[in-house]
N, C-alpha and C positions, 0 to 999 in steps of 0.2 A: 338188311335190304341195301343194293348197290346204288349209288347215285353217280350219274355223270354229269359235269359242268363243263362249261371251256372258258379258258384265261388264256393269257399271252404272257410272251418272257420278250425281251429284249435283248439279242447277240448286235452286238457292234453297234449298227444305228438301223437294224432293221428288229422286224418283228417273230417270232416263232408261235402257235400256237401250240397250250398246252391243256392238254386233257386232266380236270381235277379229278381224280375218283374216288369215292366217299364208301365207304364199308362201314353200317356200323353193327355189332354181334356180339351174343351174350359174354357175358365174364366179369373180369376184375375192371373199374373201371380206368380207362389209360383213351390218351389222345397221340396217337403218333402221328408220324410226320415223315414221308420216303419220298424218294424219288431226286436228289442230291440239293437239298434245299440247302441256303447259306443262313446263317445265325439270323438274319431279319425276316425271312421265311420260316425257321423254329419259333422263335415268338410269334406266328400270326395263330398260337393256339392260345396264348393269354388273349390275345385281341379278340379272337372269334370266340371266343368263352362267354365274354364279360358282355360283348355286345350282344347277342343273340338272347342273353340273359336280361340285361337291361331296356332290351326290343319287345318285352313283355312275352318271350317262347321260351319254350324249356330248351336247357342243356342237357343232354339224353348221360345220364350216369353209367354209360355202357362203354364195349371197348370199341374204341374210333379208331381207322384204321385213313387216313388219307394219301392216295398215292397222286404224283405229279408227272405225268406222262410226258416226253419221254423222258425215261429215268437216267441216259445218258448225257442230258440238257443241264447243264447248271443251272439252278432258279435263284435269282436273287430281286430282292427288296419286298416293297409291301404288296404289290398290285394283287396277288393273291386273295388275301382277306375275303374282297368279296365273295368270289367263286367259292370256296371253303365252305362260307357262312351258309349260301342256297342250298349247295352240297349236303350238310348236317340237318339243314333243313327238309329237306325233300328224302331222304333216308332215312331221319326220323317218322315222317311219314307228317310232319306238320305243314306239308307244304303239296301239292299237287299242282305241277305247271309243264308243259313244253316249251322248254328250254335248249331247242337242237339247233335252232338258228340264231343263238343268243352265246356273246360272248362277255364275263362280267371280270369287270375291272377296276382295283380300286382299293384303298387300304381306309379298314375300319377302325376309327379311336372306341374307346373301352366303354362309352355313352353307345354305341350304334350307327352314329354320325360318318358320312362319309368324309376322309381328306383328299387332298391335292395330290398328282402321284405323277410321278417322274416319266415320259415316255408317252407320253398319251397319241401323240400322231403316228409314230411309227405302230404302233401294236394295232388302233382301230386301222391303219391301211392293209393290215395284214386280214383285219377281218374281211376287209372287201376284197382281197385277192383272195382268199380263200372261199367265196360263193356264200358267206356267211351275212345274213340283211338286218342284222340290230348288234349293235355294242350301248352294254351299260357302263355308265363312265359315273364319277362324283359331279355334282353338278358345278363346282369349281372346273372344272375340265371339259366343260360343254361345248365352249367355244370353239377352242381346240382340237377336240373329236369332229366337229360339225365342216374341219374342212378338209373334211373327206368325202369326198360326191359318193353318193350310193349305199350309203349306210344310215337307217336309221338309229338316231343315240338317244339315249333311254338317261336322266339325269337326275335322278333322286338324290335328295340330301341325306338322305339316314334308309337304314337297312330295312327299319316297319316300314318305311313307305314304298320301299319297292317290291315288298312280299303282297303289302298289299293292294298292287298293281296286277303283279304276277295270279294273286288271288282271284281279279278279275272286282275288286271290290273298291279301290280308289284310284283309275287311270290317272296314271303322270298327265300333267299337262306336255305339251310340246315344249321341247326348251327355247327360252328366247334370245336368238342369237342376234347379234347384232355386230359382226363382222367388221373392222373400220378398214376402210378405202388407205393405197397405198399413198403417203403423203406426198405432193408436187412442192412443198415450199422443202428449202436445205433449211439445214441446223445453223442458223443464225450466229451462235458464239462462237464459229469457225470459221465465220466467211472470208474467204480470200479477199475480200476490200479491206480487212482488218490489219492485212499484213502491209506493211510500211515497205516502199520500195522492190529490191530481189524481182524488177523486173524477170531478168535470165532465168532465176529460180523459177516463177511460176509458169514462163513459157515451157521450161521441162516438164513440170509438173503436168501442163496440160497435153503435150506430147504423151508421158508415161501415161496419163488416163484413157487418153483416146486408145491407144494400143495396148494395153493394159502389161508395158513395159514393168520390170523392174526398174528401180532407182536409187543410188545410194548419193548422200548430198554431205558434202562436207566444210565446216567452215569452222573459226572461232566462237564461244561459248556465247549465247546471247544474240547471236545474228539471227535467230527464226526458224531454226532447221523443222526443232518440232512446230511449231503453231501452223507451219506449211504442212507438213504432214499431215494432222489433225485438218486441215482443211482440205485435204486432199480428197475425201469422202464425200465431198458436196460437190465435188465436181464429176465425177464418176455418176454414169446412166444409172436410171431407177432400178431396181429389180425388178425382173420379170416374173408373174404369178410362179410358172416355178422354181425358178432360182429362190423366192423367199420362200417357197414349200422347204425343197433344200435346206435354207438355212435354219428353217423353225426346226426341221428333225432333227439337227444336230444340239439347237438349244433344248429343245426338249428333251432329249435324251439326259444332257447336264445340269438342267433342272435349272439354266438360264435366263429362261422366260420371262419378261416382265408383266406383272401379272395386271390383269386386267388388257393384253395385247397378245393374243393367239397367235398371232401371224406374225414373223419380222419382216419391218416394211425396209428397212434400212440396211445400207451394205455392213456387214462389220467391220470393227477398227478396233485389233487388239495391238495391247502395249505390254506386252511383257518385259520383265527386270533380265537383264543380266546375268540374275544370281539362278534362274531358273535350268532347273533337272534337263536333261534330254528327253525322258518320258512326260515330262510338261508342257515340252513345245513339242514335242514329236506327236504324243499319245503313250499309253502302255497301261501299267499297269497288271495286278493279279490276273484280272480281268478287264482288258483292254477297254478304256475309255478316251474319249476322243481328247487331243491335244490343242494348244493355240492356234497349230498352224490349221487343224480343221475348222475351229471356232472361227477362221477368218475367214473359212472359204465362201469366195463369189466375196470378198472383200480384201480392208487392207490389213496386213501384219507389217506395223513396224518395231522397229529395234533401232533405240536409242543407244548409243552408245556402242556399235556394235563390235570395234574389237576387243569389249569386255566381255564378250560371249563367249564362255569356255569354247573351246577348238573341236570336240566333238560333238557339243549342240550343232556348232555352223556347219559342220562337215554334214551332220545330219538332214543340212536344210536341202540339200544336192540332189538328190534322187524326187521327194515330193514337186521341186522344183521343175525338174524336167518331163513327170509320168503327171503329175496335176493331181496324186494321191499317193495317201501312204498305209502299209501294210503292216501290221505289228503281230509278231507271232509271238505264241507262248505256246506250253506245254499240251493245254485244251485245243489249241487250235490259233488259225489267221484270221483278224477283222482286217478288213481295207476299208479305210474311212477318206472319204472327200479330200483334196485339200487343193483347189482352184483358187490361189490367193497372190496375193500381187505382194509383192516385197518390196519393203520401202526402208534404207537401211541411214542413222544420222551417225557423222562421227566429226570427231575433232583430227585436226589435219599433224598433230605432236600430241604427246601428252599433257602438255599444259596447256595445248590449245591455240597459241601464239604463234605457230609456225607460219610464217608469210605475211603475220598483220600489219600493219605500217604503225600503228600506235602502241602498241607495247610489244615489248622483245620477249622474242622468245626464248628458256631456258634450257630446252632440252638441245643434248649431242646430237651429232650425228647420227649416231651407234641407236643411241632411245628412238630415232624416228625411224628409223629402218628397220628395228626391232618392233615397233609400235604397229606400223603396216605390216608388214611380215605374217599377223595374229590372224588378217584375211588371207586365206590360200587359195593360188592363180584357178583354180577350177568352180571356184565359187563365184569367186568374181568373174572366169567367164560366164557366167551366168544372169550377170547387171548388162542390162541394155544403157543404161543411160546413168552419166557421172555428169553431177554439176557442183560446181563452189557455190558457195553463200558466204559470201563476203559481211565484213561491220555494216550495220547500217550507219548510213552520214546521218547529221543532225538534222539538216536540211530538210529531210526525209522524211525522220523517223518525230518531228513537232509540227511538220507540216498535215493544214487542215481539209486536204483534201485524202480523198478515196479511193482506191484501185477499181478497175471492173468486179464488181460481184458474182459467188460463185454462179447464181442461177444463169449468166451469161455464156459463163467458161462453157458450164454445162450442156447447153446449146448445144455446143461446137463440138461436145467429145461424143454427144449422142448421135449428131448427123455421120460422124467420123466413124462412130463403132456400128451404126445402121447400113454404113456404105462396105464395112469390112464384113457386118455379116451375110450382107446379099451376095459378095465376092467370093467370100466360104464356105457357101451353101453347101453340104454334100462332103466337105473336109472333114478331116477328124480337128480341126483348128478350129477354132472360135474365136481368135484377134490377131493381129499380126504379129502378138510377141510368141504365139504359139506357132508358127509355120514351120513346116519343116523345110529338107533344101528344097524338095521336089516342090513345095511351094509357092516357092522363094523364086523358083526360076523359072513360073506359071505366072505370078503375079507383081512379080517386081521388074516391070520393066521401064529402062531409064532409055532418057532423050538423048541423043550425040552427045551434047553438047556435057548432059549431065558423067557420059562413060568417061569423057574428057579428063573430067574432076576426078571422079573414082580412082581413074588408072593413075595419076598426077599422085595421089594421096597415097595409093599402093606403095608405088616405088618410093616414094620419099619419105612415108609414115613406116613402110616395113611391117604392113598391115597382114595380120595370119588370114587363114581362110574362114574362122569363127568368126574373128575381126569382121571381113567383108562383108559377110550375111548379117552380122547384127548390124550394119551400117546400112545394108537395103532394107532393112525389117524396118528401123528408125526413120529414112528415109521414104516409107510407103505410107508412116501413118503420116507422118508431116504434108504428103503428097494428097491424103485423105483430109484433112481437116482444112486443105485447100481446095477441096473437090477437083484436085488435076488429075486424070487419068494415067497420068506415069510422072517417072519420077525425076524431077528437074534438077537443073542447077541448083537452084535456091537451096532443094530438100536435103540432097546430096550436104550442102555444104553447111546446115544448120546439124546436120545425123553426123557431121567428124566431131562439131563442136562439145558432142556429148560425150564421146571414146572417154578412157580412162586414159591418166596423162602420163602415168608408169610407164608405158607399153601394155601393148595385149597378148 
């Protein structure tokens, strides 16, 4: 007897649906397994053995034949199990149900008990794209499944109890979801009041958030570089319902979820080492899985230290930078996976870190510092909107018992700032001012007399290129923005050179 079921596979960070089909007929008795399964997919015959066994039904001694539709689809991990199990079930003939609008999902341990499975958002949205109205999930995954508008999700804890639902003899209850609301307070152990002085620094910083600029900050060992950064996230707008959809599929997929929190309320803020692969920060792999720079997207990526970055990670960061996604081919085929992330890059101004301090000398040559910079190349860096120093903190400063403004202020300012840029970019392919193109640029940036004055002043005697320029309007619009001025002044103008890199551009 034939049995059909439907499961899902996961390519990149979407969903595919796969058709389980269950043969089973007389012979010797054998459990195969077709349709291009990967080794954790060949084991879902020890799994579905033992449980179906321990679920109080027989394992049919016959020859089982399970194919995975389509057979040109790579199948990997457990999600499987479930589907299998019904499958053997309902072609054993132990089972009688319609199951045509039913997609099962879920990997079973060796008791019958359902586990936690990798993927869970992307695969049920695929069941509602597909016109399909119940997905069965483990009831660990309820949450998760449930925020998908349109699909009812079905959440048994062990395999008897959803036979005998399907049986019609003990209905699931409804799962009880309890969804939590996106949180309005910031992370506390990052607040920017915490940071001692770095005025300049944090007024960058609140520029790079409102325009969701790039930023790279350099200074001596110990001045704040990172704690600014780390606080950088508390200042950046809430997420919006789907921007955290967004984020959750990509954690879901990586099985980064923190559990017991379906949703990510929070922007991300990844820190990778130095010592990291290209296919680490990029993505890749056998089979492409998503990289740092996607785990940040609609967040921050930063990079301490960054001309320790081997040369081909940084080179790699160029193209995601500009397209807002990245592409990883292999031999199966292309994933493009998200990566809308804001670069935030810290480094020391020599090697030893001492170059320009007034209190301790510095030991490196000439030759080491200009070898040392050199490790960033001019195409990357044209790509940082905004350079600032972070100088030593003074004593004064850094024992004194007052506070800086706190992030939830800053915050204010960068939400009014990025609400005024999104009604401006309605209809754009931009979404902030660090994404404008020129045609933009020369729609939306417009400066006062007084402010062209400045500009042209600066052209001629900074020897400013024409990338120069436009990052110095982009800079200046949002500075123009978190002042609510309609165009772009003096003032902005001449706060947007303060940020240029000091190299030349």
């Amino acid at each position: 007897m034939l049995a059909k079921v439907m499961s899902c596979a996961v390519v990149g960070l979407d969903g595919a649906l796969v058709e389980v089909e269950v043969d089973i007929s007389t012979g010797l008795p054998s459990f195969q397994l077709v349709g291009l399964p990967d080794k954790a997919v060949q084991e879902a015959r020890e799994r579905v053995r033992s449980a179906i066994r321990n679920s109080g039904f027989r394992f049919p001694g016959k020859r089982i034949t399970v194919n995975l539709a389509p057979a040109d689809l790579k199948k990997e991990g457990p999600a499987y199990d479930l589907a299998i199990a019904v499958g053997i079930l309902m072609s054993s003939d132990q089972l009688r149900a319609d199951v045509r609008d039913t997609v099962f999902l879920g990997e079973l341990s060796l008791d019958g008990r359902l586990r936690h499975t990798h993927g869970m958002l992307p695969m049920v949205s695929v069941v509602r794209d597909a016109g399909m109205c119940k997905a069965c999930v483990p009831l660990d995954d309820c949450e998760e499944a449930s925020l998908v508008q349109g699909v009812v999700v079905l959440a048994p804890e062990s395999l008897a109890q959803l036979i005998a639902h399907l049986k019609g003899d003990v209905p699931l209850p409804p799962p009880a979801v309890a969804l939590r609301e996106a949180a309005v307070a910031v992370d506390s152990s990052f607040d920017l009041s915490y940071v001692k002085g770095q005025e300049h620094a944090k007024r960058a910083l609140e520029v790079a958030a409102a325009g969701r600029h790039n930023l790279v900050m350099a200074g001596p060992p110990g001045s704040g570089k990172t704690m600014l950064a780390r606080a950088l996230p508390t200042i950046l707008p809430p997420l919006t319902h789907d921007e955290a959809l967004e984020v959750t599929k990509i954690f879901s997929v990586t099985g980064l979820l923190s559990k017991g929190q379906p949703l990510v309320h929070d922007r991300p803020f990844r820190a990778p080492h130095y010592t990291i692969s290209n296919a680490g920060l990029v993505g890749g792999g056998q089979s492409p899985r998503p990289g740092e720079i996607s785990l940040s997207h609609r967040g921050v990526l930063f990079l301490d230290e960054l001309p320790e970055f081997g040369h081909a990670t940084l080179e790699a960061l160029r193209q995601p930078m500009e397209d807002r996604n990245v592409t990883v081919s292999r031999a199966q085929g292309s994933v493009t996976f998200p990566a809308s992330f804001m670069l935030v890059g810290a480094m020391n101004p020599c090697p030893c870190g001492h170059y320009g301090d007034p209190l301790k000398e510095c030991r490196c040559s000439l030759s080491d510092i200009i070898r040392y910079r050199k490790r960033l190349s001019g195409p990357l860096m044209d790509r940082i909107d905004i350079f600032v120093d972070v100088p030593r903190v003074e004593y004064d400063k850094l024992t004194g018992d007052g506070h800086g403004e706190a992030s939830l202020a800053t915050r204010t300012r960068v939400s009014t700032a990025a609400g005024i840029q999104g009604l401006r970019l309605d209809g754009c392919k931009a979404t902030c001012n660090a994404d404008m193109s020129a045609k933009d640029v020369a729609a939306f940036c417009r400066v006062t007399p007084r402010g062209k004055d400045v500009l042209h002043t600066a052209m001629r005697q900074l020897h400013l290129s024409a990338r120069a320029y436009h990052r110095v309007l982009k800079v200046g619009r949002t500075i123009a923005d978190l002042d609510g001025a309609e165009h772009i002044d003096t003032s902005h103008i001449a706060e947007a050179l303060q940020y240029r890199k000091r190299e030349g551009d």
